[in-house]
C-alpha positions as CSV (number, residue, x, y, z in Angstrom):
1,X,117.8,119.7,43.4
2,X,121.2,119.0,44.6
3,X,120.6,117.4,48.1
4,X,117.4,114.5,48.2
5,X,116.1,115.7,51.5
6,X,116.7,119.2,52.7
7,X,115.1,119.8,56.5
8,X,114.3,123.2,57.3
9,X,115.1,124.1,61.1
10,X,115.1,126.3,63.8
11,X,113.2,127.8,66.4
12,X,109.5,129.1,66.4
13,X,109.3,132.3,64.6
14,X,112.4,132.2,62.3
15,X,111.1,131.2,59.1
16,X,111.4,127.8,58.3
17,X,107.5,127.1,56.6
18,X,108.2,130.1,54.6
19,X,111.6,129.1,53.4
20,X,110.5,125.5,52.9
21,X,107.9,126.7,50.5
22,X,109.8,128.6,49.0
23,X,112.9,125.7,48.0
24,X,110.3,123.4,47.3
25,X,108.6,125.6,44.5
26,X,112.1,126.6,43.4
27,X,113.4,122.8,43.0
28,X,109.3,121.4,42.2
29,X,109.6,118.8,44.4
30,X,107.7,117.4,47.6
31,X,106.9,120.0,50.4
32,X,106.1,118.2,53.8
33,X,105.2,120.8,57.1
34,X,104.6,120.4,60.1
35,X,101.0,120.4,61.3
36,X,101.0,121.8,64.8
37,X,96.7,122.7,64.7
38,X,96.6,118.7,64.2
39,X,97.9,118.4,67.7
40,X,95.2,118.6,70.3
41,X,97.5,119.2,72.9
42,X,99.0,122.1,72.2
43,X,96.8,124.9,73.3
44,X,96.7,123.4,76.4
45,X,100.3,123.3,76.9
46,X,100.6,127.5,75.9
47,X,97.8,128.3,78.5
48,X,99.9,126.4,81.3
49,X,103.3,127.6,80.6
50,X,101.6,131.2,80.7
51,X,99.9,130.7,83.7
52,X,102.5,128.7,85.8
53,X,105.5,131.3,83.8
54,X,107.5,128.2,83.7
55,X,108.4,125.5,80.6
56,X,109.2,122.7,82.3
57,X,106.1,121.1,84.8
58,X,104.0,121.5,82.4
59,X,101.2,118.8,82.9
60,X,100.6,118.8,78.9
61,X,104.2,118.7,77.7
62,X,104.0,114.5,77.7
63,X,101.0,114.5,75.9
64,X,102.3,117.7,73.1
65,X,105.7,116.3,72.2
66,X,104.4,112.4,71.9
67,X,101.7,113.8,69.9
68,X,104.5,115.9,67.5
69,X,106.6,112.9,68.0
70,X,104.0,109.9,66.3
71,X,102.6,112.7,64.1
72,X,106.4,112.8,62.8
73,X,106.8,109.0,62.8
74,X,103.6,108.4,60.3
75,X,104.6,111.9,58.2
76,X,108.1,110.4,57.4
77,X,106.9,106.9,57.2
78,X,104.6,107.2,54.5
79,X,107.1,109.4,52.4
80,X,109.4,106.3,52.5
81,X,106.1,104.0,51.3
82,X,105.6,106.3,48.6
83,X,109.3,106.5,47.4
84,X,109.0,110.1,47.4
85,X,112.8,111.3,49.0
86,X,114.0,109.7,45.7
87,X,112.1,112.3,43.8
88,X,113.1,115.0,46.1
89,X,111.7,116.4,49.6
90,X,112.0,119.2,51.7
91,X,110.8,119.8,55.5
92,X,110.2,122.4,57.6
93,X,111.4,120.1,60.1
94,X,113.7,117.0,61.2
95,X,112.8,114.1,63.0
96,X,115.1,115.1,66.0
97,X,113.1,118.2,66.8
98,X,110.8,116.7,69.0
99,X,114.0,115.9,71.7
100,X,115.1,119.4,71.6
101,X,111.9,120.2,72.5
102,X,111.7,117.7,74.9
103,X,115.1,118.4,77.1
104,X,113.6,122.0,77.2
105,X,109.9,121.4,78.4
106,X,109.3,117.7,80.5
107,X,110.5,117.0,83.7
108,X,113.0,114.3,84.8
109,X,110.5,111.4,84.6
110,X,108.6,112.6,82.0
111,X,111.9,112.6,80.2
112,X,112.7,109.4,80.6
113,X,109.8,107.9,79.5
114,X,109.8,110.1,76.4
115,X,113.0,108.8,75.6
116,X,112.3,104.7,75.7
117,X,109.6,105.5,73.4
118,X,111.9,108.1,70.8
119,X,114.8,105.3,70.3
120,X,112.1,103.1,68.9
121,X,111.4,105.2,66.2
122,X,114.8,107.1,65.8
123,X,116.8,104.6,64.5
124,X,114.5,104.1,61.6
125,X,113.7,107.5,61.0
126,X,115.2,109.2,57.6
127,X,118.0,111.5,58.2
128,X,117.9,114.5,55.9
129,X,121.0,115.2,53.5
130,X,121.3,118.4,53.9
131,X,119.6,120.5,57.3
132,X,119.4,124.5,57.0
133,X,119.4,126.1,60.5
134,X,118.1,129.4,60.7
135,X,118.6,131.6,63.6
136,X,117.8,134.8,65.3
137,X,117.9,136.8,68.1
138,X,115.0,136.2,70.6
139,X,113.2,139.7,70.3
140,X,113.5,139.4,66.5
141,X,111.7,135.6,66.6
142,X,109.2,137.3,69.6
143,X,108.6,140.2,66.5
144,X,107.9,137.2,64.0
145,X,105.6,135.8,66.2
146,X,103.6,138.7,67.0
147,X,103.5,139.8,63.2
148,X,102.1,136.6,62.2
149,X,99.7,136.3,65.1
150,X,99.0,132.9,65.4
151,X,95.9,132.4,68.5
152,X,97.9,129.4,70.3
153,X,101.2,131.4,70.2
154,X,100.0,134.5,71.7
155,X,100.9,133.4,74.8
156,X,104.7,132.8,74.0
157,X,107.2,135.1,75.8
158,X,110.8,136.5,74.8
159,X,112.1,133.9,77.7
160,X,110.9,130.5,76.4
161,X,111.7,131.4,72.2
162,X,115.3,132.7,73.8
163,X,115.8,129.4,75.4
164,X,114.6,127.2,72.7
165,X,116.9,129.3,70.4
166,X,119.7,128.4,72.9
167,X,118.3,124.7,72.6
168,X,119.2,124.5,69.2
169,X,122.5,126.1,69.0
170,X,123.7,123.4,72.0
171,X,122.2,120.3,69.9
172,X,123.9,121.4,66.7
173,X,127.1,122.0,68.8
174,X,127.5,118.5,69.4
175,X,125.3,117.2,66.8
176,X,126.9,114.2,64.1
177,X,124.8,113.7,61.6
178,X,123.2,115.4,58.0
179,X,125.6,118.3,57.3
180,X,124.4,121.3,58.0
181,X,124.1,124.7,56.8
182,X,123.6,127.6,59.8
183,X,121.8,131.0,58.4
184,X,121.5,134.3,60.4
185,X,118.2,135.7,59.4
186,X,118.7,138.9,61.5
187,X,119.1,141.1,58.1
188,X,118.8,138.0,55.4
189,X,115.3,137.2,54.4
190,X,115.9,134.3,51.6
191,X,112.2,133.5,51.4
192,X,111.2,137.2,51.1
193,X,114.2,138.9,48.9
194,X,115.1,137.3,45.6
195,X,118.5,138.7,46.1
196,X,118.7,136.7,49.7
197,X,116.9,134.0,47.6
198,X,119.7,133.4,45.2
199,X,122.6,133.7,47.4
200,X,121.6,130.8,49.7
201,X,121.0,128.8,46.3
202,X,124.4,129.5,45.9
203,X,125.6,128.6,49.1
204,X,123.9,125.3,48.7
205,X,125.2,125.1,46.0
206,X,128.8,125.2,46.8
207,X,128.1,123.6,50.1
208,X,130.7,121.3,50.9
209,X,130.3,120.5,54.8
210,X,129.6,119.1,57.2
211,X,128.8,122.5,58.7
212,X,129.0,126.0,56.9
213,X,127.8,129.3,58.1
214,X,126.4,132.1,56.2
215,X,126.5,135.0,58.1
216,X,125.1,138.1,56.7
217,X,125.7,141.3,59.0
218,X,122.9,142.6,61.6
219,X,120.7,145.4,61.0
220,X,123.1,148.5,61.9
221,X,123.4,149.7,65.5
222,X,122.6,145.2,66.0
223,X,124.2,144.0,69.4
224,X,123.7,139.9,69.2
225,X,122.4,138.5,72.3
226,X,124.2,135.0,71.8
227,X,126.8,133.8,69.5
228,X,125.2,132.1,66.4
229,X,127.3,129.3,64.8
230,X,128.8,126.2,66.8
231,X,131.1,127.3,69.4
């Protein structure tokens, strides 16, 4: 294993569990997931964002992303007691995902307060050494979500995974930090197709950063809805 931490990220529905388990087996090193069904708030926070057809308002979105948030904290935490991103780790997710999460979904004051208590723990959070980004277009992550069919995230429209998707792409834009590595997953399935597998080994590889971009064509006839890639 090249890189001693390698986060996983992207929005919901684009494959990062699946391609963290994946590496992880490949490299036989530590996996570490998210545990979204740990976090009592969520399916509270889905019903309202269906019902009021907004994301931000939502009277559980405090209460979901400080949950993710200390949930993160103690996750990352104990991997440093343990001494375990000297033996290797990869992630299905980076600390900072819980503030891309955050712009998108709590109001101003609910914002504010979220952010006093997130530069507590920031500064000592580990930052990964390498991050892979996956993307896609929002009707191909509302597909993904579908196909899997996941009870809390039946509620999840085109609109909100299109808009976290756009989340993403502006925080990398102006992100400086862990080198990254941008995938289109449109027509490139590295946790599915051993061919697609064994390219972005050798991407990572070669990587040489900070930011790189493999960019495998769309399915034929494939008008992208957004660029991919920073702009």
């Amino acid at each position: 294993m090249r890189f001693r931490h390698v986060a996983v990220e992207g929005p919901i529905g684009v494959g990062k569990t699946s391609l963290a388990r994946r590496l992880a087996a490949h490299w036989d090193t530590r996996l570490v997931l998210e545990q979204p069904a740990r976090n009592p708030f969520l399916p509270a926070f889905y019903e309202q964002m269906a019902e009021r057809g907004t994301v931000r308002g939502n009277a559980a979105a405090l209460r979901t992303q400080l949950g993710f948030l200390f949930d993160r904290v103690d996750q990352l935490a104990e991997l440093e007691q343990q001494g375990l991103f000297e033996r290797g780790v990869v992630s299905d997710f980076m600390f900072a995902k819980d503030a891309i999460f955050a712009l998108l979904t709590l109001g101003d004051e609910d914002l504010a307060l979220y952010r006093q208590v997130y530069r507590r723990h920031a500064a000592q959070a580990p930052e990964p050494d390498l991050v892979i980004w996956l993307q896609a277009e929002p009707d191909t992550l509302l597909a993904r979500v579908r196909h899997r069919d996941r009870p809390m995230e039946r509620r999840l429209g085109e609109a909100y995974l299109g808009a976290l998707a756009d989340a993403y792409h502006r925080y990398f834009a102006s992100r400086r930090g862990a080198p990254v590595l941008a995938v289109n997953t449109e027509a490139f399935h590295p946790a599915e197709e051993p061919r697609d597998f064994e390219r972005l080994l050798g991407c990572i590889e070669r990587f040489e950063g900070p930011f790189e971009f493999l960019d495998p064509p769309d399915p034929p006839g494939r008008q992208p809805v957004f660029r991919t890639g920073r702009p």
